[in-house]
mmCIF file of the C-alpha atoms, coordinates in Angstrom:
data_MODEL
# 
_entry.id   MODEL 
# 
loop_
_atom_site.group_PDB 
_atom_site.id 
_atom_site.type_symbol 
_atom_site.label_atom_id 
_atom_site.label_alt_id 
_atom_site.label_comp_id 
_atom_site.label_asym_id 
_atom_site.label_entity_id 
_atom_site.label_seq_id 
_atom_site.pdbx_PDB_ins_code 
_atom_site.Cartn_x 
_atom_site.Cartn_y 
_atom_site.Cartn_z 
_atom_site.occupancy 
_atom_site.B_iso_or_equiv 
_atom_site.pdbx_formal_charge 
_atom_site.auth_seq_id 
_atom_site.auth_comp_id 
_atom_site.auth_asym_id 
_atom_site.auth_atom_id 
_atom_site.pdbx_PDB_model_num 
ATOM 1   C CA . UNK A 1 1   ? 9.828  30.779 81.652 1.00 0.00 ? 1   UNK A CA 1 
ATOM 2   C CA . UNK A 1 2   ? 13.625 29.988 82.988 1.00 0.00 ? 2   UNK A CA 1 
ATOM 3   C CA . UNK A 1 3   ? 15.892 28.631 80.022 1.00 0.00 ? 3   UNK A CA 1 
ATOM 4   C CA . UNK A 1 4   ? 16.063 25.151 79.654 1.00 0.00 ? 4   UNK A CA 1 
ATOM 5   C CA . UNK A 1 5   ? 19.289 23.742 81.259 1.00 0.00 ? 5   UNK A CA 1 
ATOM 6   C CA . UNK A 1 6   ? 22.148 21.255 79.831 1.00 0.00 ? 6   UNK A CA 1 
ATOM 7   C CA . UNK A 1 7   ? 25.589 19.734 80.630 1.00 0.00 ? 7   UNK A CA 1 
ATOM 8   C CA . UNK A 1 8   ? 28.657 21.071 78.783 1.00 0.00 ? 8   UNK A CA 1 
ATOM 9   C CA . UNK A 1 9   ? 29.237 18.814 75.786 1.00 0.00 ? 9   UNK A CA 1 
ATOM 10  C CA . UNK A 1 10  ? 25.736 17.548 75.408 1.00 0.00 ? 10  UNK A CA 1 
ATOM 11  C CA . UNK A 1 11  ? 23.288 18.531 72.739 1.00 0.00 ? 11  UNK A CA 1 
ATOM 12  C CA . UNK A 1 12  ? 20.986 21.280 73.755 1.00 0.00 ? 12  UNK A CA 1 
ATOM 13  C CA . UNK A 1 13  ? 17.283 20.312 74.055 1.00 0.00 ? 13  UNK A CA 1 
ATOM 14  C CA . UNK A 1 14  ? 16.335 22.473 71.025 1.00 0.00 ? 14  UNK A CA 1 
ATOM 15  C CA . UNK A 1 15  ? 19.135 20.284 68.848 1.00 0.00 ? 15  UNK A CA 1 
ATOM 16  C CA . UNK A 1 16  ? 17.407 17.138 70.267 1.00 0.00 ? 16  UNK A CA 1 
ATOM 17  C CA . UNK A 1 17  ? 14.000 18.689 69.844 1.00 0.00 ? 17  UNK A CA 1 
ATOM 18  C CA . UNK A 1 18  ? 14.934 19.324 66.105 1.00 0.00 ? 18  UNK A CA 1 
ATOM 19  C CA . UNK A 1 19  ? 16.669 15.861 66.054 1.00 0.00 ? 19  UNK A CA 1 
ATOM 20  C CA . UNK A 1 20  ? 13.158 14.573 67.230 1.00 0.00 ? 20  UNK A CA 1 
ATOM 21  C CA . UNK A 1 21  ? 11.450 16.411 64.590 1.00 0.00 ? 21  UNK A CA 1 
ATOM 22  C CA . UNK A 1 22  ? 13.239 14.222 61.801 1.00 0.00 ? 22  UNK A CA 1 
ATOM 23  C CA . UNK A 1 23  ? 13.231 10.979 63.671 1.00 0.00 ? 23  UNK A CA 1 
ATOM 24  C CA . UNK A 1 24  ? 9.510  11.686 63.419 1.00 0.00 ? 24  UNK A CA 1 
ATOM 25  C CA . UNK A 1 25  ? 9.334  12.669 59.782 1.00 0.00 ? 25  UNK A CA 1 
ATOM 26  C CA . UNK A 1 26  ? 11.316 9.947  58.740 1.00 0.00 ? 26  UNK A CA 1 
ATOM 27  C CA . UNK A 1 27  ? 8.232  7.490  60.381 1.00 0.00 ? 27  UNK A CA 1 
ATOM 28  C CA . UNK A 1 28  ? 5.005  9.116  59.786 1.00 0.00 ? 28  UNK A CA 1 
ATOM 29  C CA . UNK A 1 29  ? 3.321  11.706 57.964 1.00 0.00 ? 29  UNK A CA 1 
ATOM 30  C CA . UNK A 1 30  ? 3.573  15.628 59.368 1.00 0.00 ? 30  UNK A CA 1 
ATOM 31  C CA . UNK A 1 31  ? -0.002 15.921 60.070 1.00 0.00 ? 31  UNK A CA 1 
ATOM 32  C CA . UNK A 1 32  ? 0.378  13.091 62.816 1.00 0.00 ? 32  UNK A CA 1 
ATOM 33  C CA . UNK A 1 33  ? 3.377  14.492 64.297 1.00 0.00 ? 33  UNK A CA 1 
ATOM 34  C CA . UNK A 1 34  ? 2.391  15.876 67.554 1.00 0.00 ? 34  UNK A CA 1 
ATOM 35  C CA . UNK A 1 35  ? 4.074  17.584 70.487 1.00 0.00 ? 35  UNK A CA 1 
ATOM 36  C CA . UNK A 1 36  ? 4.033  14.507 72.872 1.00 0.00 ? 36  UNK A CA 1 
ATOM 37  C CA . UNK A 1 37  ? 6.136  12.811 70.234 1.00 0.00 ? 37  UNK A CA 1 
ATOM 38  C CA . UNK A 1 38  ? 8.323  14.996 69.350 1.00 0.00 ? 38  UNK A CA 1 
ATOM 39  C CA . UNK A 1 39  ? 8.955  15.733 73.304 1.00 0.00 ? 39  UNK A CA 1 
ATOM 40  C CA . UNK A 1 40  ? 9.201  11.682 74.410 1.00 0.00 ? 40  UNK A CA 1 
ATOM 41  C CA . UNK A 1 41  ? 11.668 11.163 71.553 1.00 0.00 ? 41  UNK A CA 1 
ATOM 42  C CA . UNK A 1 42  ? 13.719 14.207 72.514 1.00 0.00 ? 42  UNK A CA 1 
ATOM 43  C CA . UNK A 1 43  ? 13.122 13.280 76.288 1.00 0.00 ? 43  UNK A CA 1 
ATOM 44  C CA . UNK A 1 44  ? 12.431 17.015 77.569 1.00 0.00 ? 44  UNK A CA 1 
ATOM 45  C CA . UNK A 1 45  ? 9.336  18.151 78.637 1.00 0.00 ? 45  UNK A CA 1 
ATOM 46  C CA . UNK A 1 46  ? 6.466  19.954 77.287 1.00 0.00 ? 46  UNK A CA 1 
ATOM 47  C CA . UNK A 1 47  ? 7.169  23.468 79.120 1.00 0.00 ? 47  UNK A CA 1 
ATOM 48  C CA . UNK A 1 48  ? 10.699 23.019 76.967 1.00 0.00 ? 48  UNK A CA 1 
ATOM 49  C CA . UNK A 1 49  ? 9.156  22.649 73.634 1.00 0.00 ? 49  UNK A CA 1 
ATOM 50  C CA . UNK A 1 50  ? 6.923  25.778 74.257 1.00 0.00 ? 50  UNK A CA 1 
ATOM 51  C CA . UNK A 1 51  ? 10.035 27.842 75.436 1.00 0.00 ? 51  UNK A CA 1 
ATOM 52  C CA . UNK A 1 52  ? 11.491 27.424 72.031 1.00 0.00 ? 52  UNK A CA 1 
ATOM 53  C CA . UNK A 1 53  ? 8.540  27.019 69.961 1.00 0.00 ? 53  UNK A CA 1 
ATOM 54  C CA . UNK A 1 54  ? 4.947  28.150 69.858 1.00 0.00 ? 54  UNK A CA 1 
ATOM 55  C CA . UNK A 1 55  ? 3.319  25.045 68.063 1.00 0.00 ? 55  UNK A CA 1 
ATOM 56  C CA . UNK A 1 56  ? 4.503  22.201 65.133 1.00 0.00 ? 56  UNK A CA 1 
ATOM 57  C CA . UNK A 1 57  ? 4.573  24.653 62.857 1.00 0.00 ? 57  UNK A CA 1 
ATOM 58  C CA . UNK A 1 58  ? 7.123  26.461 64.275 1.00 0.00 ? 58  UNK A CA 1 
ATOM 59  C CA . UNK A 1 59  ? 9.601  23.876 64.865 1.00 0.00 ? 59  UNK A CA 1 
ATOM 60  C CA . UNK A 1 60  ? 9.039  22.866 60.980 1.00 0.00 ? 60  UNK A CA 1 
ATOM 61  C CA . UNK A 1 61  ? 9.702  26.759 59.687 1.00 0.00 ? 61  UNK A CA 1 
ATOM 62  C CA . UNK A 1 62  ? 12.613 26.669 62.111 1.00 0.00 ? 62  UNK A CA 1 
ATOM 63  C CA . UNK A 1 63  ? 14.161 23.387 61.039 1.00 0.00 ? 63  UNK A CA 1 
ATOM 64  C CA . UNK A 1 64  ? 12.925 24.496 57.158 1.00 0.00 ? 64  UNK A CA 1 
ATOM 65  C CA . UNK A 1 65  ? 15.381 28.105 57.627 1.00 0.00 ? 65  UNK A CA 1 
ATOM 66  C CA . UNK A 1 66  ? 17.877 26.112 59.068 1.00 0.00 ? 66  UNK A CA 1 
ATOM 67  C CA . UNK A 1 67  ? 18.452 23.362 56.540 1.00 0.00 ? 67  UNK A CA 1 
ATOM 68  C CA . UNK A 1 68  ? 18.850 25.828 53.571 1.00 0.00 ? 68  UNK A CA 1 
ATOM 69  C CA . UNK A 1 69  ? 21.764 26.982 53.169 1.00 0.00 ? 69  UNK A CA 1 
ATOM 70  C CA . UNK A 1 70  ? 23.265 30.341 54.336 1.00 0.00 ? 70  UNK A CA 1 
ATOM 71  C CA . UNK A 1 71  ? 22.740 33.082 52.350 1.00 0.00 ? 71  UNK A CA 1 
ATOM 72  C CA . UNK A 1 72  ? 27.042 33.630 52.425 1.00 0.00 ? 72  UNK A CA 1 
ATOM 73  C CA . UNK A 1 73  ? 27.419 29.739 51.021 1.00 0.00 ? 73  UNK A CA 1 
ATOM 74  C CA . UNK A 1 74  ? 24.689 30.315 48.029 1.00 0.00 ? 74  UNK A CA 1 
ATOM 75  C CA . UNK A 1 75  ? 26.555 33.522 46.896 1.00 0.00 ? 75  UNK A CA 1 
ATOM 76  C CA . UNK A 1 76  ? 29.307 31.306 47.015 1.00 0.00 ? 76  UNK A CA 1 
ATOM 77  C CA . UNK A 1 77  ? 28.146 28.302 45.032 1.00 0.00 ? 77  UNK A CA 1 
ATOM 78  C CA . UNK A 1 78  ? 26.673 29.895 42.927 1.00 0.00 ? 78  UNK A CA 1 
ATOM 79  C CA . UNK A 1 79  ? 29.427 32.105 41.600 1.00 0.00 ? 79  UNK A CA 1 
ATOM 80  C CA . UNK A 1 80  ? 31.759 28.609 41.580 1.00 0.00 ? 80  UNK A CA 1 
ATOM 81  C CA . UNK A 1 81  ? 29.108 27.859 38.580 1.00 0.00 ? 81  UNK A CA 1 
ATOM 82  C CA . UNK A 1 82  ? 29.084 31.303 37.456 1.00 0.00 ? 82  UNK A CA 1 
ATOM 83  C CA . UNK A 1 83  ? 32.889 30.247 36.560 1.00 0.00 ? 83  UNK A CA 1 
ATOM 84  C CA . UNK A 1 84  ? 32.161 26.722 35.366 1.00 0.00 ? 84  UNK A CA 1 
ATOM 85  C CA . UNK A 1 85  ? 33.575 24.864 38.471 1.00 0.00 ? 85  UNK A CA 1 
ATOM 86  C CA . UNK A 1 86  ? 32.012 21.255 39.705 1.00 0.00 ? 86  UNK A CA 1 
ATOM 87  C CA . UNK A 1 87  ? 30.506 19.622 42.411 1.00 0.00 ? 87  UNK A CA 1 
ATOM 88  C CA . UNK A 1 88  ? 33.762 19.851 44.738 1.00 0.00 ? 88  UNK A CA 1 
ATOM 89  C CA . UNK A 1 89  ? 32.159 22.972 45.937 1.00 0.00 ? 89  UNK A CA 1 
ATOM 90  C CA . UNK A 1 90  ? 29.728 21.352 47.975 1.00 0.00 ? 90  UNK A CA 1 
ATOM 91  C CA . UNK A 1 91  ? 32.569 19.217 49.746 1.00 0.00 ? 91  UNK A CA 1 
ATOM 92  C CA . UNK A 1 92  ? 33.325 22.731 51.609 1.00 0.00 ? 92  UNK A CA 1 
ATOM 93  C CA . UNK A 1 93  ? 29.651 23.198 52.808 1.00 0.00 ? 93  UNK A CA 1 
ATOM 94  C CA . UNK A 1 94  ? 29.406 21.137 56.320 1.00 0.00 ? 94  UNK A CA 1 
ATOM 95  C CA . UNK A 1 95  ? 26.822 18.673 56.781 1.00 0.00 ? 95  UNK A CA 1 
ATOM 96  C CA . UNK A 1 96  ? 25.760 18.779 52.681 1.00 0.00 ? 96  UNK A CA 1 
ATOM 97  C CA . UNK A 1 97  ? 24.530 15.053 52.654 1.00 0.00 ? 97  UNK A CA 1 
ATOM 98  C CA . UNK A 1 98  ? 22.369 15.600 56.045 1.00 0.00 ? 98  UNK A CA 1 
ATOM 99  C CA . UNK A 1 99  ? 21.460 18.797 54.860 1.00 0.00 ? 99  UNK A CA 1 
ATOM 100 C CA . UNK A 1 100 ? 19.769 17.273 51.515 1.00 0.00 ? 100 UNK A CA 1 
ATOM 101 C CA . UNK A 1 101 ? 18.458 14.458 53.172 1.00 0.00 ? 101 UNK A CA 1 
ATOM 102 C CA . UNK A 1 102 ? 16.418 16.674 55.571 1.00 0.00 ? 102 UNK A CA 1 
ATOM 103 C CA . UNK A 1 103 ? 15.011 18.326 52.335 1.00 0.00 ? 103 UNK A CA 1 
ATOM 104 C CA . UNK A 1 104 ? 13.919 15.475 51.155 1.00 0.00 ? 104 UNK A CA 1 
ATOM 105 C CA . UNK A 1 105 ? 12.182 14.879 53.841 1.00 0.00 ? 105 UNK A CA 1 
ATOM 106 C CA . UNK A 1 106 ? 10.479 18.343 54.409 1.00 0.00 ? 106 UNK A CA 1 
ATOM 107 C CA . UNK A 1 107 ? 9.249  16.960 50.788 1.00 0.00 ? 107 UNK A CA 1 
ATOM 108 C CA . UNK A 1 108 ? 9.074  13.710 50.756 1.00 0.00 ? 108 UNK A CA 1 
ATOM 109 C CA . UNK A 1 109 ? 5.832  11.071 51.740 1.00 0.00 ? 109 UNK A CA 1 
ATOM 110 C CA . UNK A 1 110 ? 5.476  12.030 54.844 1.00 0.00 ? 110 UNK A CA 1 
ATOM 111 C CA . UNK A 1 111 ? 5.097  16.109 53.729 1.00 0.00 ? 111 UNK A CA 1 
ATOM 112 C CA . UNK A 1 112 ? 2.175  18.177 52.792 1.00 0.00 ? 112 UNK A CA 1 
ATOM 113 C CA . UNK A 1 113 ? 1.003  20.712 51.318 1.00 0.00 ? 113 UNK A CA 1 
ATOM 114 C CA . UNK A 1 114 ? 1.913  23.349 54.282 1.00 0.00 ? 114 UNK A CA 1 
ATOM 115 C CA . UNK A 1 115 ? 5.218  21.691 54.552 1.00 0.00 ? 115 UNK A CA 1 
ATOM 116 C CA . UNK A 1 116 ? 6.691  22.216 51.090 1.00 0.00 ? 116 UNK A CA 1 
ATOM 117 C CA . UNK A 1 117 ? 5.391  25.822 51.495 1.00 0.00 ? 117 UNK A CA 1 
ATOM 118 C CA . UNK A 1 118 ? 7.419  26.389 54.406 1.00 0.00 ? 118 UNK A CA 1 
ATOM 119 C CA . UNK A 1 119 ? 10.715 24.520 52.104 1.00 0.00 ? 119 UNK A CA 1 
ATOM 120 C CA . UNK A 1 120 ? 9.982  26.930 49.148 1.00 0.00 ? 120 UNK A CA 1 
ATOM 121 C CA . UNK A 1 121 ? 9.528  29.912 51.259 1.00 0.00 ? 121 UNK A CA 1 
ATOM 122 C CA . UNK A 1 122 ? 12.938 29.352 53.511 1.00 0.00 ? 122 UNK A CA 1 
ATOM 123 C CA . UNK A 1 123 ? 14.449 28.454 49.709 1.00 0.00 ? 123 UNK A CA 1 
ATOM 124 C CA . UNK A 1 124 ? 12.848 32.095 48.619 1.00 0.00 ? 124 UNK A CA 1 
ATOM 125 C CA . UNK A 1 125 ? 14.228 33.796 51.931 1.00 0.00 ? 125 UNK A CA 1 
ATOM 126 C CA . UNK A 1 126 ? 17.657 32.909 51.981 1.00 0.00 ? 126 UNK A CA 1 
ATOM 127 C CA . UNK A 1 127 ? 18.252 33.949 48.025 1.00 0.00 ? 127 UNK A CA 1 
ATOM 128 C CA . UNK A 1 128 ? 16.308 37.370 48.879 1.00 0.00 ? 128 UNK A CA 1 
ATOM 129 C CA . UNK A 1 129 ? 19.075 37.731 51.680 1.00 0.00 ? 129 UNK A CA 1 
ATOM 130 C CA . UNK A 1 130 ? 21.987 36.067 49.453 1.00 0.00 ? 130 UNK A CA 1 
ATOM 131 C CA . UNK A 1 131 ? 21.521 38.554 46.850 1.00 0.00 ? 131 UNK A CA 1 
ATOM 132 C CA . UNK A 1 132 ? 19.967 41.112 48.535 1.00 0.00 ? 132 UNK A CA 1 
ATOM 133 C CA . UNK A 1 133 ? 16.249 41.069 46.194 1.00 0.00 ? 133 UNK A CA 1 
ATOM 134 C CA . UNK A 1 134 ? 12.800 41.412 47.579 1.00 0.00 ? 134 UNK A CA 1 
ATOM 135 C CA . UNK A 1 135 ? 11.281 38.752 45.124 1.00 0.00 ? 135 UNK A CA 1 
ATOM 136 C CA . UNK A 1 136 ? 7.983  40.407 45.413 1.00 0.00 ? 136 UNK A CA 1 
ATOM 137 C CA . UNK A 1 137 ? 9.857  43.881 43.363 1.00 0.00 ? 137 UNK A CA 1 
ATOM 138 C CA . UNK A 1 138 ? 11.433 42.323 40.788 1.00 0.00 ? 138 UNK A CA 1 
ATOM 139 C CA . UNK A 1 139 ? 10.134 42.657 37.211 1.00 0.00 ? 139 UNK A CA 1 
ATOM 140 C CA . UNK A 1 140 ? 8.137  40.344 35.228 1.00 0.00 ? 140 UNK A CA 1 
ATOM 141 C CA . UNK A 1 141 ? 11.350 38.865 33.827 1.00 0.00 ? 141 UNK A CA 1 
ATOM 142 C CA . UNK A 1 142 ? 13.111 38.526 36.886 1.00 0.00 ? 142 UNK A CA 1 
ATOM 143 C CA . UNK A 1 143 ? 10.234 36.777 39.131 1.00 0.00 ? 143 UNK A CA 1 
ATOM 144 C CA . UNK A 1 144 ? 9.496  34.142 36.475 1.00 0.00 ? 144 UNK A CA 1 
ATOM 145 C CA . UNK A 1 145 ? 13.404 33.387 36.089 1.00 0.00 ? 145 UNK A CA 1 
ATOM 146 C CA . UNK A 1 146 ? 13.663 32.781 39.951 1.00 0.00 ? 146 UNK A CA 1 
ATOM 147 C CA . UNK A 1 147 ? 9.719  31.229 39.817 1.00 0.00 ? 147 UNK A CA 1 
ATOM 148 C CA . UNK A 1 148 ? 11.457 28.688 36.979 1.00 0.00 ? 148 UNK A CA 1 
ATOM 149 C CA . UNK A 1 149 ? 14.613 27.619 38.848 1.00 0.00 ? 149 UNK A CA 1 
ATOM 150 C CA . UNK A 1 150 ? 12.813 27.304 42.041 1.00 0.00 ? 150 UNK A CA 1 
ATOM 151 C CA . UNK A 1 151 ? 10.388 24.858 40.595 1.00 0.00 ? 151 UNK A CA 1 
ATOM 152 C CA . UNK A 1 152 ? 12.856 23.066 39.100 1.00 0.00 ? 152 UNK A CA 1 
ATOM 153 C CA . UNK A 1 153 ? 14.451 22.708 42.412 1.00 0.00 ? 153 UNK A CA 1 
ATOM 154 C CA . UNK A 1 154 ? 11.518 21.776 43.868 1.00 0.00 ? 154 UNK A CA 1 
ATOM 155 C CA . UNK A 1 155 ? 10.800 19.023 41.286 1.00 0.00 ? 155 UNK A CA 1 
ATOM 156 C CA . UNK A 1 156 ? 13.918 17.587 41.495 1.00 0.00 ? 156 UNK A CA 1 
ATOM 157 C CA . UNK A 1 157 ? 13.666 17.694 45.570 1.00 0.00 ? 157 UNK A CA 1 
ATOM 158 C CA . UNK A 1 158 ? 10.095 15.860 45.017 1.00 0.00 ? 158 UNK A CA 1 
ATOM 159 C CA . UNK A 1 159 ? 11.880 12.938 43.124 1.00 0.00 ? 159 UNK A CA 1 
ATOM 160 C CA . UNK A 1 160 ? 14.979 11.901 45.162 1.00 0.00 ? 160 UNK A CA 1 
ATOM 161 C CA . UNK A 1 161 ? 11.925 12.086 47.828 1.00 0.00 ? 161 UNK A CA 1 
ATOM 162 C CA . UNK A 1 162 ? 10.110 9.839  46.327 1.00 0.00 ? 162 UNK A CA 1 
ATOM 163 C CA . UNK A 1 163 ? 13.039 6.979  46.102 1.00 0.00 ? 163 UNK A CA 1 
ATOM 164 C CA . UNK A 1 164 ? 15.165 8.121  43.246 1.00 0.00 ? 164 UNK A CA 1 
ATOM 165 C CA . UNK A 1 165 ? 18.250 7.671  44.155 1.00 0.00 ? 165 UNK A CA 1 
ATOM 166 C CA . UNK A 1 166 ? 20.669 10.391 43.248 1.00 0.00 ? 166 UNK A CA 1 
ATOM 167 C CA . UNK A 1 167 ? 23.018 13.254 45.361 1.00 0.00 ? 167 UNK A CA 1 
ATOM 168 C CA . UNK A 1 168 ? 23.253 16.940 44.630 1.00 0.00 ? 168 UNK A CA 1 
ATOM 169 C CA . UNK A 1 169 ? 26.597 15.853 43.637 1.00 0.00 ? 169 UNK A CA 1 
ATOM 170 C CA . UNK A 1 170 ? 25.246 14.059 40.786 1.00 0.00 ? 170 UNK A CA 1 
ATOM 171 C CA . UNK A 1 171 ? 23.139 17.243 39.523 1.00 0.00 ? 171 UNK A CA 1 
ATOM 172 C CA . UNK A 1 172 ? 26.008 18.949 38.663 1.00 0.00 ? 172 UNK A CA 1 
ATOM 173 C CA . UNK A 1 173 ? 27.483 15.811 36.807 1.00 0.00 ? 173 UNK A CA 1 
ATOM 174 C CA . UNK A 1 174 ? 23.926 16.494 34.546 1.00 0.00 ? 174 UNK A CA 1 
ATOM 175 C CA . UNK A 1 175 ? 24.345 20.075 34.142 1.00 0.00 ? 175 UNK A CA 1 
ATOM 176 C CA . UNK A 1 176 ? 21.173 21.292 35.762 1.00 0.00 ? 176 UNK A CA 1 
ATOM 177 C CA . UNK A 1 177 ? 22.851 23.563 37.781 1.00 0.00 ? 177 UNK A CA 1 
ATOM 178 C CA . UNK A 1 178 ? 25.025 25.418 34.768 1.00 0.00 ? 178 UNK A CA 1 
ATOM 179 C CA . UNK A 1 179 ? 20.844 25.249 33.205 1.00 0.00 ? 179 UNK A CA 1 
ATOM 180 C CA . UNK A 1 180 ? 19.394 27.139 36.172 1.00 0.00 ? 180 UNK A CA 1 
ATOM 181 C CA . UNK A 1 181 ? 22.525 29.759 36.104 1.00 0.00 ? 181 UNK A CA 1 
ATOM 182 C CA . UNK A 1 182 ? 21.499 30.556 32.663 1.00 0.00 ? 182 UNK A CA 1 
ATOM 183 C CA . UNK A 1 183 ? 17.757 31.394 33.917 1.00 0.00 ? 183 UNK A CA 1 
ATOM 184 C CA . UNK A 1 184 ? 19.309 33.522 36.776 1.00 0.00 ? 184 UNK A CA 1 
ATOM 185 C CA . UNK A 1 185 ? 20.909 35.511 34.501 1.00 0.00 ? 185 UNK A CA 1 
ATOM 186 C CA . UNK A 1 186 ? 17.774 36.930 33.652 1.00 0.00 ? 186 UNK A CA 1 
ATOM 187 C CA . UNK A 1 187 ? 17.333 38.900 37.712 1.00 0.00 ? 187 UNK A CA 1 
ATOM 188 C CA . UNK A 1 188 ? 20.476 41.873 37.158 1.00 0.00 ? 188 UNK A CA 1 
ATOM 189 C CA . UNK A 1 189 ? 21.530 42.141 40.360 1.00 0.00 ? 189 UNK A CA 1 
ATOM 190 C CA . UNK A 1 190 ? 22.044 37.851 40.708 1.00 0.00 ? 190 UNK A CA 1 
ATOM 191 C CA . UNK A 1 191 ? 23.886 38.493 37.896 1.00 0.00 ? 191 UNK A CA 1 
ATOM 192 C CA . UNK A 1 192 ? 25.570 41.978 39.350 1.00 0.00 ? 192 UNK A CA 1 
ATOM 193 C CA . UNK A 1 193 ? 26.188 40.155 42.830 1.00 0.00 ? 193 UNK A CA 1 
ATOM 194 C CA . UNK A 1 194 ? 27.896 37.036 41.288 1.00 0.00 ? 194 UNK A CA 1 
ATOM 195 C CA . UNK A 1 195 ? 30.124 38.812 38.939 1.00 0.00 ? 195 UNK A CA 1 
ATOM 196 C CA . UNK A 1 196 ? 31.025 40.702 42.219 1.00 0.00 ? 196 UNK A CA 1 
ATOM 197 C CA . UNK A 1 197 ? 31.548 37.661 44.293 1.00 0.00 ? 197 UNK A CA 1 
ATOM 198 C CA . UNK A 1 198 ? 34.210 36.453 41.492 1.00 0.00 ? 198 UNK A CA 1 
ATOM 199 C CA . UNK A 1 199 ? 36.134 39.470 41.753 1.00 0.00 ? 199 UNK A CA 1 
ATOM 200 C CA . UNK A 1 200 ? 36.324 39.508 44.937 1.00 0.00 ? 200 UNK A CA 1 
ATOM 201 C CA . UNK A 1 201 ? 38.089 35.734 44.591 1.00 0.00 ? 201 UNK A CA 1 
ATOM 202 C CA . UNK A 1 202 ? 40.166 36.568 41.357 1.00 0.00 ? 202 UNK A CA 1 
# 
C-alpha cells in the first residue's frame, strides 16, 4: 500500500488519526469507537487507517506508548526528586498538561478494562526501558515496590478521571511523588540508575 500523502506544514494523517482517536474518547465510550469514526473525524480514508494501524486496538496501544513519557524524561524526573526538587521539572517536559489529560482519558468514563491495560502496560514499558529492568526478573521485593507505585499511579489517574480536579503539578505540592521515590528505592538498579543520573548533572 503507497504511503499516505500530505502538504508541507500540515498535520500528517496519522497525527489527525490520533487527534481523532481523542476527539472520540472524549464523547463516547472505547467500545463504541469504531473505524468509520475515527476516519470521518480525521477526514482520510479507510485504506489510510489500515496503512498505519491494523485495528482500534492498535491505534489505542500506539497513542497509550506515545503519551507516556520517554524513557530519557522519567530518568530525568525522577532523579530531580531523588534530590528533593519540585514540580518546575515538569515545566521542561513539552506538552505535560495534554499529555495528562490524554491519560485521563485512556482511564477515564469512557475506558475499559482493555484500555487501562494497555495505560499500565505502556507505564510498565517505558520504566523497563528508563532504567533498563525486565519487571518480570526482578525479585519479590523489587516487583511489589514497582507493583505499589504503579497502582498508586493508577489510582490517582482513575480520580482526576473521574472529575477531581487536580494537575500533576499539584501531586508534588502533596508529596506523593517524594512517597513513591521511597518505594522505588526498594528495585537496586532504580536506585543505582538515579544516583547515576545525578552525577552525571552534579
Amino acid at each position: 500500500m503507497p504511503r499516505p500523502r500530505y502538504e508541507t506544514g500540515e498535520k500528517t494523517a496519522r497525527e489527525r488519526l490520533e487527534d481523532a482517536f481523542w476527539a472520540c474518547l472524549a464523547e463516547k465510550p472505547f467500545d463504541k469507537i469504531t473505524v468509520a469514526d475515527v476516519t470521518k473525524r480525521a477526514s482520510v480514508n479507510r485504506n489510510t487507517f489500515y496503512y498505519h494501524y491494523e485495528d482500534m486496538n492498535d491505534l489505542a496501544r500506539t497513542v497509550a506508548r506515545e503519551t507516556a513519557l520517554e524513557p530519557e524524561r522519567i530518568t530525568s524526573v525522577l532523579a530531580h526528586i531523588f534530590r528533593g526538587g519540585g514540580s518546575e521539572v515538569l515545566a521542561r517536559i513539552p506538552d505535560v498538561d495534554r499529555r495528562a489529560d490524554c491519560i485521563y482519558l485512556l482511564a477515564g468514563k469512557n475506558s475499559n478494562a482493555e484500555l487501562r491495560q494497555m495505560l499500565r502496560d505502556a507505564l510498565i514499558d517505558t520504566w523497563s526501558q528508563a532504567f533498563s529492568i525486565d519487571f518480570k526478573s526482578l525479585d519479590l521485593e523489587g516487583q511489589l515496590a514497582i507493583e505499589f507505585v504503579l497502582g498508586g499511579i493508577m489510582a490517582i489517574i482513575a480520580y482526576r478521571a473521574d472529575g477531581h480536579d487536580f494537575r500533576l503539578h499539584d501531586l508534588y505540592d502533596l508529596g506523593f511523588t517524594h512517597d513513591a521515590m521511597h518505594f522505588l528505592r526498594h528495585v537496586p538498579s532504580v536506585h543505582e540508575q538515579l544516583a547515576a543520573t545525578i552525577g552525571e548533572r552534579a
